[in-house]
N, C-alpha and C positions, 0 to 999 in steps of 0.2 A: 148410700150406695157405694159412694168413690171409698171411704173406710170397707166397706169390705171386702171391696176389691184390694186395694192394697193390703188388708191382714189375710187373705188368700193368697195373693202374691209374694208375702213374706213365707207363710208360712209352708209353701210349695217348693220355695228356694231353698230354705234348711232342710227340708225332708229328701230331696233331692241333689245332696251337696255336689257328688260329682259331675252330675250334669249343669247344675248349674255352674259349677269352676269352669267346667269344658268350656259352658256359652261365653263368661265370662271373658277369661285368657284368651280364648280367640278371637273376639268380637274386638277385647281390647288390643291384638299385635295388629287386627284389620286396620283399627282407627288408627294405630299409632303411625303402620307405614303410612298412610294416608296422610296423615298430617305429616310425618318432615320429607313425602315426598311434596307435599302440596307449599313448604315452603320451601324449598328448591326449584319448585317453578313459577313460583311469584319471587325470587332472587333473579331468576334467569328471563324471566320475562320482562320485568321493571325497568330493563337497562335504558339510562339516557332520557327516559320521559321526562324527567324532571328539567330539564333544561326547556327555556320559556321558548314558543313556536318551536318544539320539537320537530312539527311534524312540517314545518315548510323546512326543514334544514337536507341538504342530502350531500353525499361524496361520493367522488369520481373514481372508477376501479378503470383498471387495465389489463386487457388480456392480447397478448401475442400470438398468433395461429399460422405456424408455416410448413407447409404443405409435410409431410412426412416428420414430422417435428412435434417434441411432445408440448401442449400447449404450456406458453409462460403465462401464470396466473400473477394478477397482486393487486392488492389495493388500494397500491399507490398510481401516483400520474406524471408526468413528464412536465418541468417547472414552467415551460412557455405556454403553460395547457388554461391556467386557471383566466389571466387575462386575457386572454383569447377567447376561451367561450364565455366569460362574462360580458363581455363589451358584443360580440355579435347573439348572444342569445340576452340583449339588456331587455326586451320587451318580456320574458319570462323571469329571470336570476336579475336579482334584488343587488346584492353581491355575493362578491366571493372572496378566500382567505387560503394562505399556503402554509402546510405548517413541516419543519425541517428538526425532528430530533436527533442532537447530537450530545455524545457521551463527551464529557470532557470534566473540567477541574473548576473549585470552588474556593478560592484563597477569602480567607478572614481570621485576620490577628495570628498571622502567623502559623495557621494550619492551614491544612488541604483537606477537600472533601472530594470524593469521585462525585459526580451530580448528571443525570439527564437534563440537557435542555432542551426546549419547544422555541428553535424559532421561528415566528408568526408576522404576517404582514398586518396593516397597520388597521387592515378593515377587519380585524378577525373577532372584535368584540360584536361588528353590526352583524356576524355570522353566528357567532354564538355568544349569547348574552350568558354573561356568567356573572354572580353574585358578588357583592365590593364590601371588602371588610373598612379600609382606609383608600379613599382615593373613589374617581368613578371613569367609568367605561369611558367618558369624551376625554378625560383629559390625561388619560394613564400613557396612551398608547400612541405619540404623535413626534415623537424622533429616533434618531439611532441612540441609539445607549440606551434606550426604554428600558425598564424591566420590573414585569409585574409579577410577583410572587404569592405563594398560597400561604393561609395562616401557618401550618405546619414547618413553613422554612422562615417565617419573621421570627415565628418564638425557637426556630435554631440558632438562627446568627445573631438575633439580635434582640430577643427572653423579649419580645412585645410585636403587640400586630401596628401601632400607629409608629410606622420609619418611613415615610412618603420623604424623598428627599437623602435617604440613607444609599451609602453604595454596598458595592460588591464587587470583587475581582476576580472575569474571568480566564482561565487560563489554557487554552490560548486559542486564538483565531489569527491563521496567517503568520504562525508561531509570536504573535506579538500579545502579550496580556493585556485584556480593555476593562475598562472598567465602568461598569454600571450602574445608573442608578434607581435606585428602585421610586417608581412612579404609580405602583397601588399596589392593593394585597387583597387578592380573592380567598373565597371560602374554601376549603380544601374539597374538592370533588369525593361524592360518595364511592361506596361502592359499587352501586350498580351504574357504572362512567366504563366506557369504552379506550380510554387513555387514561391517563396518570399526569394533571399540571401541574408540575410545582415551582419550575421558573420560566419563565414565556419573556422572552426576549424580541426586543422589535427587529424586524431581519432586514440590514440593509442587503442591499445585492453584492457593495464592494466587501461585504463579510466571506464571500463565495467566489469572490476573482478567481481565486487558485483552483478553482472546481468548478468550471464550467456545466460538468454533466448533472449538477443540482438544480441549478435554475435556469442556464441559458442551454435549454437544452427540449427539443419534440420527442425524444425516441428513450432518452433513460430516465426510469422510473425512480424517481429518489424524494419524491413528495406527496404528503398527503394533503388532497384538496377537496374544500366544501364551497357549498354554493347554498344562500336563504333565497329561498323560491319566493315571488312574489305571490300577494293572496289569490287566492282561485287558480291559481296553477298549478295543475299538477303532474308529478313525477313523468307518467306514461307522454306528456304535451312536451317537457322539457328533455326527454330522452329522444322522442321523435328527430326534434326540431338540432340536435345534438349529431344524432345519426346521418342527417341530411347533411350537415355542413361538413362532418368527415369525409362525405362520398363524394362534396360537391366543391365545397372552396375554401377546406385546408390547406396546409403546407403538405399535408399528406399524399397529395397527388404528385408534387415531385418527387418527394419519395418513391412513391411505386413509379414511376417513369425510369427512376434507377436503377433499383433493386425488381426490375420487370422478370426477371427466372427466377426471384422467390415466391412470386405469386399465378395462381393459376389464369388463364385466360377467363373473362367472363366474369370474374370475382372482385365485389365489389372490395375497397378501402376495406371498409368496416366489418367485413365477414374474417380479414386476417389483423387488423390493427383494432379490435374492439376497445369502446370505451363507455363505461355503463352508471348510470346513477343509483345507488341505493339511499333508500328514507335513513335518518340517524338512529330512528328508534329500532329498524331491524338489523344496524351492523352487530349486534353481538352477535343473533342466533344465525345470519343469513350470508357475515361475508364471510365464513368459511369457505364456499360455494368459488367467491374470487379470491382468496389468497394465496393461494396454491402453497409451496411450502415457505415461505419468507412470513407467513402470519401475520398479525393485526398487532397495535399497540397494547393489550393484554392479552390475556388467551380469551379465545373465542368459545362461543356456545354451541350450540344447536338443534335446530327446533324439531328435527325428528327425533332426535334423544329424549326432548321436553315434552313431547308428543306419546314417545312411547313410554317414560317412565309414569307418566298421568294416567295411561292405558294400564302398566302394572298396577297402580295405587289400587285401581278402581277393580280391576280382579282380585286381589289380595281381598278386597272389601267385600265383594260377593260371596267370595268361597267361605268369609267369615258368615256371613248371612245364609248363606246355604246348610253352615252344621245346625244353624240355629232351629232354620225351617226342619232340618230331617230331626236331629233331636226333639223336636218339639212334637212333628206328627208320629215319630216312631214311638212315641210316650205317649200318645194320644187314650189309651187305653183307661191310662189309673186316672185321667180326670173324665172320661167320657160319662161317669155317674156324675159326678158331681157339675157337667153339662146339664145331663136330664133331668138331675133336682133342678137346677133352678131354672128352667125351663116349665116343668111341670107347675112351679111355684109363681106362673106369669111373665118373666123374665125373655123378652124376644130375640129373638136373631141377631138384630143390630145391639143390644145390648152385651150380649153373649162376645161378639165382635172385639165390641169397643174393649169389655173386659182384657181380653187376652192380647191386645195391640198396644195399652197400656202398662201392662205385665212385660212384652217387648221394649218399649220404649224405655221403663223404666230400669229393665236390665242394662240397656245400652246405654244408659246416661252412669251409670256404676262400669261399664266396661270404659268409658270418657274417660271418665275420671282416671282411673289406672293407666288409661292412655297417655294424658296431658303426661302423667307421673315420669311414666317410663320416657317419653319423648325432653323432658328437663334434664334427664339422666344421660341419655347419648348423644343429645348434641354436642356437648364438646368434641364426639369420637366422628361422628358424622362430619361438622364443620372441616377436620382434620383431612378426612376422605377428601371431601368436594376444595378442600383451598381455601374457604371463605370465611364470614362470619360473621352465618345468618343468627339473626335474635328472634325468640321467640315472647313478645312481647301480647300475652293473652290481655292483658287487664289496664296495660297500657294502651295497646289498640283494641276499642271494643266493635270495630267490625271484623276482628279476626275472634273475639268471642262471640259474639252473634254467628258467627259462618259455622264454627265448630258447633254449638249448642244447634242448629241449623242443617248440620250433617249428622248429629246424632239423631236429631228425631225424625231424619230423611232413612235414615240405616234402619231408626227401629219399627219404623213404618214398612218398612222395605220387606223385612224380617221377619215382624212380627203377622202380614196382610196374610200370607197363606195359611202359616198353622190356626188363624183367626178365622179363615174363610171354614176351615177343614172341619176344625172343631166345633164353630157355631153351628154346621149344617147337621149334627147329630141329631135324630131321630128320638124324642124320651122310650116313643113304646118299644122300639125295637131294643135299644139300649139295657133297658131296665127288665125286657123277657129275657134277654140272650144272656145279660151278667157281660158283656164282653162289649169290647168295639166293635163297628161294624167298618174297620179299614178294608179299602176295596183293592183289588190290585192294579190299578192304576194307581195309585197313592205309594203302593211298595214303588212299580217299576216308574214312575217319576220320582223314586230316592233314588234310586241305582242310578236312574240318568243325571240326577247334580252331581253324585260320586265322580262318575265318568268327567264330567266337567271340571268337579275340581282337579284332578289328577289330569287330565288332562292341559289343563293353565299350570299346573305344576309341573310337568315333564316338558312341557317346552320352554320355561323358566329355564329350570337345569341343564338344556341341549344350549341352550342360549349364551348361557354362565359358561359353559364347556368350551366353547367355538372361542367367545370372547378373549378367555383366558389361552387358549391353543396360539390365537395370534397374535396376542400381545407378547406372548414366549418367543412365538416363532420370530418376531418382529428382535427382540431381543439377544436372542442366539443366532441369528444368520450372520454367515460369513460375511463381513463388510468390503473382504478382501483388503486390510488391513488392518494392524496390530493395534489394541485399544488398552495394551494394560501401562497401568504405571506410567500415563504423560497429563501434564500438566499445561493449562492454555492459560497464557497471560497476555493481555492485551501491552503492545509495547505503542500504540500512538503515538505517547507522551517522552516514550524516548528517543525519537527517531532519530536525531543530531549523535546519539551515544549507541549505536546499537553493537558496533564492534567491541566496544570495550564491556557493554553487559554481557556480551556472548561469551567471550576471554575468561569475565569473573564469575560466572555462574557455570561455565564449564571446569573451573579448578574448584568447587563445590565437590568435597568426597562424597561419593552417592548418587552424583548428577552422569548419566551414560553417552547423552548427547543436548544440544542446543540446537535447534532451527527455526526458521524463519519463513512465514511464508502471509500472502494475502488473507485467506481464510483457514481457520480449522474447520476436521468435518463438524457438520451440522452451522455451518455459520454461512451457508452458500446464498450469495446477494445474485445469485442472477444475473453477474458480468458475462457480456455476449460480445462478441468479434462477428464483422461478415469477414471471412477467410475466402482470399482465391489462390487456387493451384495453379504455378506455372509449370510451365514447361509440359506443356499440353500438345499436340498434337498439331500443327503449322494450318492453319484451316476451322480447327474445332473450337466453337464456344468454350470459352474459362468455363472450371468451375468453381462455381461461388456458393456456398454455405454460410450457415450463422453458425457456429459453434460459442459454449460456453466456454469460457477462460478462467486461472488461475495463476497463481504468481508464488514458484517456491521457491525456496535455498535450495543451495549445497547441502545434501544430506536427510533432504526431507524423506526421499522417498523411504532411502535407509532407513533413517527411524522408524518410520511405519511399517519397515518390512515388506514393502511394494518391490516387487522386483520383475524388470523389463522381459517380455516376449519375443523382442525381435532390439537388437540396439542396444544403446545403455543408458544410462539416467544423465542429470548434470556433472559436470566433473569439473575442477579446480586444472585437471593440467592439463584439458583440452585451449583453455586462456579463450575462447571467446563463445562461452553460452551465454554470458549478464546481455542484458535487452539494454539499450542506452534509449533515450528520449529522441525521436527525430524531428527537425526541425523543419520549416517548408521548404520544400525542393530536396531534402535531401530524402536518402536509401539506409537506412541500418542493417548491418548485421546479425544476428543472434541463432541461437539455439531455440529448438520445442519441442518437446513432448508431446503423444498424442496418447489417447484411451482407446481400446476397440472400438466405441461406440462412432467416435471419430474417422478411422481408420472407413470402415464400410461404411459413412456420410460421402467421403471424398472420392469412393468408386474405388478405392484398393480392392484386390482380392484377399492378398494377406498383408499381417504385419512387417513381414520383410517389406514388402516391394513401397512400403510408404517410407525406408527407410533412404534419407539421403533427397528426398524431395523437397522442393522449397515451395511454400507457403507465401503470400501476401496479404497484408496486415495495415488499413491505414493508421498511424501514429493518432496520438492528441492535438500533436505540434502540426497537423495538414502537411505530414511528410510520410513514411514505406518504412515501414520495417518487412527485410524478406528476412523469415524464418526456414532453416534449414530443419529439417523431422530426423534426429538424432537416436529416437527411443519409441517405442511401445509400449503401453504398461496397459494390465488388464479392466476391463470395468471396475470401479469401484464407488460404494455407496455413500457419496462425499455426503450426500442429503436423507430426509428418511426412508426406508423403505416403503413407505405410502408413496412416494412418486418413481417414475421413473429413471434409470439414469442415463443422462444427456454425452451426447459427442462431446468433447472436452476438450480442449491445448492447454501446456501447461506452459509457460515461463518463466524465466529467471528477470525479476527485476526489483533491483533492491527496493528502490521508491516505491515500490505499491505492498511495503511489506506491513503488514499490521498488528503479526499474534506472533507469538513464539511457542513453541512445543519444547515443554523440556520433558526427558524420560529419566526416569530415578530408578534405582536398582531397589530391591525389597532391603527394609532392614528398618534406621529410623528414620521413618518418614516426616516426621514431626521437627528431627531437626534439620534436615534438607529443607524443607517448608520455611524453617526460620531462617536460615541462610540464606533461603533464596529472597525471603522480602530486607534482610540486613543487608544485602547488595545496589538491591532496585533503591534503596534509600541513601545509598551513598550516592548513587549514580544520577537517579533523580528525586531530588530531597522533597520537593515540593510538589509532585503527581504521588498518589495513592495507588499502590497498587492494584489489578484486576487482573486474578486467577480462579479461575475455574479446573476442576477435575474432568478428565474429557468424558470419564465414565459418567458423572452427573449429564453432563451436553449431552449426549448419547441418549439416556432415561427419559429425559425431559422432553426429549419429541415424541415419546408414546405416553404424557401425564393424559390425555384425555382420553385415551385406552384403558389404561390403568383405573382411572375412577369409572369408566364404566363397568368396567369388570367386576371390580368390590361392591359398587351397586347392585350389579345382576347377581351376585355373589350371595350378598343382606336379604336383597326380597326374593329372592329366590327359597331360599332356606325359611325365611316366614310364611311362604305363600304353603311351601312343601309341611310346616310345621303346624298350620291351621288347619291345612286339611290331614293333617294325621289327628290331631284332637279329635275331629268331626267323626274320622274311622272310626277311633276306638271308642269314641260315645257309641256309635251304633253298634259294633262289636260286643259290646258291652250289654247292649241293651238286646242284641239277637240272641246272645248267649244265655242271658237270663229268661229272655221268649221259649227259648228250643230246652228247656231245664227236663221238662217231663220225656220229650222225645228223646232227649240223652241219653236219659234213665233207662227207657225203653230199650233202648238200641245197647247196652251194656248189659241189659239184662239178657239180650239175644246174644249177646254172645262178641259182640266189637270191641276192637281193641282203643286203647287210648289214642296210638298213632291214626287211625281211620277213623274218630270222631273229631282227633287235633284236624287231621288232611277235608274234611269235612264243612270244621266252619272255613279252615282258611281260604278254599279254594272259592265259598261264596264270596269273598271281597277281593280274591285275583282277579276274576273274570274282568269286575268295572275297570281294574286295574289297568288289565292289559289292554280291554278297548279303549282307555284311553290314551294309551301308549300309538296305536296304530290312528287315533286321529290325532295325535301333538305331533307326528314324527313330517306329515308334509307339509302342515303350519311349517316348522321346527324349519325345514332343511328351505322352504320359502324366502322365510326372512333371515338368515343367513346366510346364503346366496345371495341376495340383494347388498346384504351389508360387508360381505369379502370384496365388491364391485369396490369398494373404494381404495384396495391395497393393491395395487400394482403387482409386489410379493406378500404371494398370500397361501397360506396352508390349502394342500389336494383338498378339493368336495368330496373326494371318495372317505374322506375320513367322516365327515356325517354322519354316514350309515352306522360305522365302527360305535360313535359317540349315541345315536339313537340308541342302540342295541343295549351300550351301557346303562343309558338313563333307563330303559325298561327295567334292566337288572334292580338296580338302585331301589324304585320306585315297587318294586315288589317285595323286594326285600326289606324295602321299609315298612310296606302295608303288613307283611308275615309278623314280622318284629311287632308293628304294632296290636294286631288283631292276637299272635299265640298270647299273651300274656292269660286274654281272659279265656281265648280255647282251651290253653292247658289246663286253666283252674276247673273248668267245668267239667272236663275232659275226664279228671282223676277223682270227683267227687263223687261218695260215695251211691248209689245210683237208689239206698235207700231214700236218702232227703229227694232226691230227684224225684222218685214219686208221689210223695209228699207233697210237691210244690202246686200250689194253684195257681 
């Protein structure tokens, strides 16, 4: 029986080749996006499980909330924060661990390497147990000078993983170089790890004397902190018990006793000072939520993206199933004898059944196959899209070949159940009197309605693609209010003792237009915050006191960016006292400041003038005043990405907090400015590596997870749109050939070619456009929802514009597809057409 099933199944497939190519190709672009959507979210989802008690590990976010202020997100925590709730929350947290990465220098045998380091308190293996190549978790990590490295950096420095006892020099802490020694070597962190360990140093505190606001510090955010929950405890008991002690007996209550006008009456500590636990295993997909724009130690996921592209996989999959099922019933005709023979010949319903679900099944395991094919072929180009790189390991992992051979016979079950239900139900006697099928119209108008579905999952695809890509542009082309071409960001840390004399020599660089110096460049904004109070108030009225963010630039910054002042002027060299100096306890400094509009209407100004000439108070580091005089205006400007807000701002001049340099280059060769400018840094300082970035890259790189969404929606959009074109033109195809006599007819009466073309086409607009009027408030739903996360974000009214287009599109595509076979039939000669049985 099963041979003659399948030698009818062969022989059904050659005789029907373009139909069957049709089921083929689409069944196989269904599977393919399906599988390298499906390993993009077992990459995205896997993160971190692999680290032993994942799931008792959690880390400390912090959110800032101040009344009319846009919230300060991060996922970091305030360094006094970790011993603190570890020791009052010891009956829940096990322990806890601080970890401080710093960018600095890697001296060995006479070269330099730039390096990220992790430094980590001494409990940070009992928080996270990580794997030991040489050396073990008790005895790596028990002094200062520890330092435990990953395979990846033993066989750098030193071509072997067993150097337990080897050192390292780092350069510099406290500008003085220490040196290390290496006390074990873990396995290098996969990829699916939410950091990057490669040297983890034990953190004394006196490493951070000169920086108080790292570790001895409640309020700034400069560390990341975990805590292993003990067993049976969970998250929601240690967040309670967390929130309680914020509201109840913190340090936090003097706080708010101080700062009592930044918070409202009635509101508790933790509705404006929040501090929240997340599980390890959901920081990929979930702390986007708290990072607000400073971001996570790699880039971050997330799970409605994971969520929705799973939901495309899975439409793409139907629509493929759907041409199957309409192809299969709209063909039901030329087998429907060869139903009623072997019916007649004994052969029962469920046999009948099983035949043609087989026949499915079996096509589907041949569209697999071309699947697997094509999916070996694009991942390179896929990998490339998403960043990463995922392996598709079929025969190495055999429950990812089980899963796929598991989805195929799930697809061709799927696929093959209706046209099986349809065709078994044939009647022989009616069958075999009529000579024809007996398709009912319900069978027509349930095709028309999967048509409308698939087109319908297709045009909200493409409204989707549209939007995505509208704001990634828009995101890309908005005024920043400042000039982005031709400058260069180098990080000068390493030069700080030399900054005069690199400015000098990289400014006599032919090519070089200017040199400056400031805190951060845009896109590097840490969140530095001042409480600001206004004197000169009113003899009787409450100060006002605000938080505003702060900044720290040269002479010339603003110039080179082309910022230029509203009301006032910028810093200036022959005013002689805008530089900010250190103040020390008890004393008053003097200096200059800038402010941003945003500022400006924080502090009750009406306009930019009238802030001009006003002084400012500022506590020092030193527990001493700096009063700042407001010298300039300058307009908002998008220092951070356009996903957030931008904040009230001060700007000052102070050398010591300078950190990047902007250099601007004139067009021409750029390549050897480039080398001039790292042939300076290396006279200047021989033994730091340079760190340059394009600021054009800095810029791009806050919209990469826009970016891969877009080219995502982009790919399955186009497959979703190109599976259900197959499915048209097979019915197309097959209606054209149905309507051959009535052609005939109707040419013989006297119609023209264009009014039998206008004729089929308009049968396959119709599903078209009703599916156009249900994708369009899907369509304008969830992109609405999804602009909610850009602050600046392209008019809604453009929706309508972009619906109206995809209708165009999608009709235009169905014409294209369907004239091919109208015209042929359209022009043939209308003898054969009568002819035709």
């Amino acid at each position: 029986m099963f041979v003659n099933y399948f030698l009818t199944a062969w022989r059904n497939l050659l005789k029907n080749r373009v139909f069957s190519a049709i089921n083929i190709v689409g069944l196989a672009l269904g599977l393919a996006s399906c599988i390298l959507i499906m390993l993009y979210v077992q990459s995205e989802s896997g993160y971190d499980q692999w680290v032993p008690d994942h799931e008792q590990v959690v880390r400390l976010h912090t959110a800032y909330e101040s009344p009319g202020r846009a919230p300060f997100l991060t996922v970091r925590s305030a360094g006094r924060m970790m011993p603190a709730v570890r020791d009052y929350l010891s009956a829940e947290i096990e322990d806890g661990t601080r970890m401080v990465f710093w960018g600095t220098t890697i001296q060995q045998h006479g070269e330099a390497y730039a390096e990220q380091v992790a430094f980590a308190d001494s409990s940070f293996f009992n928080v996270l147990n990580l794997p030991f190549v040489d050396g073990s978790a008790q005895s790596s990590f028990t002094k200062p000078n520890d330092l435990v490295i990953s395979r990846a950096m033993a066989l750098k420095y030193f071509g072997d993983t067993e150097v337990v006892g080897k050192t390292l020099t780092l350069c510099c802490l406290n500008e003085q170089p220490v040196e290390l020694t290496v006390s074990g070597v873990i396995e290098d962190l996969p990829d699916n790890s939410h950091m990057r360990l490669d040297l983890l140093v034990y953190m004394d505190p006196e490493f951070f004397s000169q920086f108080p606001w790292v570790l001895d510090t409640w309020t700034s955010v400069n560390v990341y902190t975990y805590f292993k929950l003990r067993p049976g405890v969970s998250l929601e008991q240690a967040q309670q018990r967390l929130t309680w002690w914020v509201d109840n007996e913190s340090p936090f209550l003097e706080f708010a006793k101080q700062n009592a006008s930044l918070m409202e009456s009635e509101t508790k500590i933790s509705d404006t000072m929040k501090h929240k636990l997340m599980k390890l295993a959901d920081l990929h997909l979930d702390a986007h939520k708290d990072a607000g724009n400073m971001g996570d130690l790699t880039p971050m996921g997330n799970r409605n993206l994971v969520a929705t592209f799973s939901l495309v996989a899975v439409l793409i999959l139907v629509i493929a199933c759907i041409n199957f099922m309409n192809l299969a019933t709209a063909r039901a005709g030329q087998r429907a004898k060869e139903v009623a023979m072997r019916k007649v010949l004994g052969a029962s319903r469920g046999q009948v059944a099983i035949q043609f679900l087989l026949e499915a099944i079996g096509l589907v395991m041949i569209a697999l196959l071309f699947a697997l094919v094509a999916v070996e072929l694009v991942l390179p180009w896929y990998n490339q899209i998403l960043g990463k790189a995922i392996q598709f390991r079929l025969f190495s992992e055999p429950s990812l070949l089980f899963t796929l051979l598991g989805l195929g016979l799930l697809v061709g079950l799927i696929a093959g159940s209706y046209p099986a239900l349809v065709l078994s139900g044939y009647l022989p006697g009616q069958i075999l009197k009529a000579s024809k099928s007996n398709e009912s119209r319900g069978s027509v108008k349930l095709r028309h309605a999967l048509v409308v579905f698939q087109f319908a999952v297709s045009v909200t695809l493409l409204v989707c693609t549209t939007v995505v890509y509208m704001q990634t542009r828009h995101a890309n082309t908005l005024d920043l209010g400042y000039s982005t071409e031709r400058k260069l960001v180098v990080n000068i840390r390493a030069a700080r003792d030399s900054l005069d004399s690199l400015q000098q020599q990289w400014q006599a660089i032919a090519g070089v237009q200017s040199v400056v110096y400031s805190s951060e460049a845009p896109t590097q904004d840490n969140e530095n915050n001042h409480f600001v109070t206004l004197l000169g108030s009113n003899e009787g009225d409450k100060p006002v006191e605000e938080l505003l963010n702060y900044h720290n630039m040269d002479y010339g910054f603003f110039e080179a960016y082309q910022i230029q002042p509203l009301a006032g002027r910028l810093f200036d060299k022959a005013y002689g006292a805008d530089t900010l100096t250190p103040a020390q306890e008890g004393q008053i400094t003097q200096a200059s400041a800038i402010l941003n509009e945003g500022a400006v209407r924080r502090l009750g100004f009406s306009s930019p003038q009238e802030a001009i000439g006003k002084t400012l108070q500022v506590k020092a580091s030193g527990d001493g005043l700096n009063h700042l005089t407001v010298v300039g205006v300058i307009p908002d400007i998008y220092f951070r990405s356009v996903k957030f807000a931008i904040r009230p701002s001060l700007y000052t001049l102070n050398p010591a907090r300078f950190n990047v340099a902007t250099i601007t280059y004139s067009q021409g060769d750029v390549s050897r400015v480039m080398t001039e400018i790292e042939r300076v840094w290396k006279q200047v300082v021989p033994m730091q590596p340079i760190d340059t970035q394009y600021l054009s890259d800095m810029l791009a790189a806050q919209y990469q997870s826009e970016k891969v969404q877009m080219q995502l929606f982009t790919l399955f959009s186009l497959l979703a749109v190109l599976v259900a074109c197959l499915g048209l033109y097979g019915l197309a195809a097959f209606t054209a050939e149905r309507k051959t006599r009535e052609i005939g007819i109707r040419k013989v009466m006297g119609a023209s070619v264009r009014q039998i073309m206008w004729l089929l086409v308009w049968q396959f607009s119709r599903p078209i456009m009703l599916a156009n009027l249900i994708a369009w408030p899907l369509s304008i739903w969830l992109m609405l929802n999804w602009l909610q996360a850009f602050v600046n974000r392209i008019d809604s009214w453009w929706l309508l514009p972009i619906c109206l287009l995809a209708m165009l599109a999608s009709v235009c595509i169905a014409w294209l597809t369907v004239g091919g076979n109208a015209a042929k039939v359209a022009r043939a000669n209308p003898i054969f057409a009568l002819r035709h049985e």
